[in-house]
C-alpha positions as CSV (number, residue, x, y, z in Angstrom):
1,X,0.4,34.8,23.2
2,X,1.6,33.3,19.6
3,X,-0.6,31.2,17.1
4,X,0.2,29.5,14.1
5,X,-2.3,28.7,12.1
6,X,-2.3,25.6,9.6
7,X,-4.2,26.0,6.6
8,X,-5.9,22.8,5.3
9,X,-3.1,21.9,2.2
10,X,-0.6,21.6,5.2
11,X,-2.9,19.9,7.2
12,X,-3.5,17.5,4.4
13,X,-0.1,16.6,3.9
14,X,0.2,15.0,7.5
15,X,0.5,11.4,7.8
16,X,-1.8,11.1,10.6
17,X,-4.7,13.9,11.7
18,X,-7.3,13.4,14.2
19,X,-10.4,15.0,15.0
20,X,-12.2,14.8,18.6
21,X,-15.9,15.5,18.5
22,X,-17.6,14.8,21.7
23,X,-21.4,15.8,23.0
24,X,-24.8,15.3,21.6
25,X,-24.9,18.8,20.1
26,X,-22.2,17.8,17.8
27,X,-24.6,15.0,16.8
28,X,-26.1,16.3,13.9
29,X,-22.7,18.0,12.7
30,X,-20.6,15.2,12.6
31,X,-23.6,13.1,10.7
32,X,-23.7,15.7,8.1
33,X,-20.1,16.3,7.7
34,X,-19.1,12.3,7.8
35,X,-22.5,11.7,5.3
36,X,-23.9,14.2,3.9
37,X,-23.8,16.5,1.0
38,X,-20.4,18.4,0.7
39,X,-20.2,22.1,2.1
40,X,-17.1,23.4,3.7
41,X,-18.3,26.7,3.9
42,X,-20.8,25.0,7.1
43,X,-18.3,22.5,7.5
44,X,-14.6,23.4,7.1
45,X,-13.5,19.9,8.4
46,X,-14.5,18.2,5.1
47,X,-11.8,19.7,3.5
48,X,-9.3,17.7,5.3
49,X,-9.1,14.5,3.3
50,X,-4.8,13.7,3.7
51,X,-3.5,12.8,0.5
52,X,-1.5,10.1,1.7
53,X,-2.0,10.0,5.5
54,X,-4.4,9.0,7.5
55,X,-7.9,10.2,9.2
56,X,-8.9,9.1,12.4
57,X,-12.5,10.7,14.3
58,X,-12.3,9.7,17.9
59,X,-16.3,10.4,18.9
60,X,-18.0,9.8,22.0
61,X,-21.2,7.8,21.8
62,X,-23.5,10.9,22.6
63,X,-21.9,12.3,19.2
64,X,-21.9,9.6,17.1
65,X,-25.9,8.6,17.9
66,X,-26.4,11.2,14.7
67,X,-24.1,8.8,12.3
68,X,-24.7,5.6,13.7
């Protein structure tokens, strides 16, 4: 089987990039990656921030209990 990986710069230069986070063990992940301090090295996705495109999270309710 092949992969390609995209590294974050080419993900950030994509007009649109989503995220699905789903599950209340994600819970406390998603309400410290969305706001709390920054650390990629536990949290990778914080890096993507698109320069000129947009970021869309597309939670469940179980995951989102941590942010709400």
């Amino acid at each position: 089987m092949y992969r390609i990986t995209l590294t974050a710069p080419i993900v950030n230069r994509a007009r649109k990039v989503a995220f699905l986070t789903f599950g209340s063990n994600k819970a406390n992940a998603l309400k410290e990656v969305l706001k709390g301090a920054r650390n990629v090295d536990q949290y990778p996705s914080q890096i993507i921030q698109p320069a000129s495109g947009e970021l869309h999270w597309f939670v469940d309710e179980a995951a989102a209990s941590g942010v709400l």
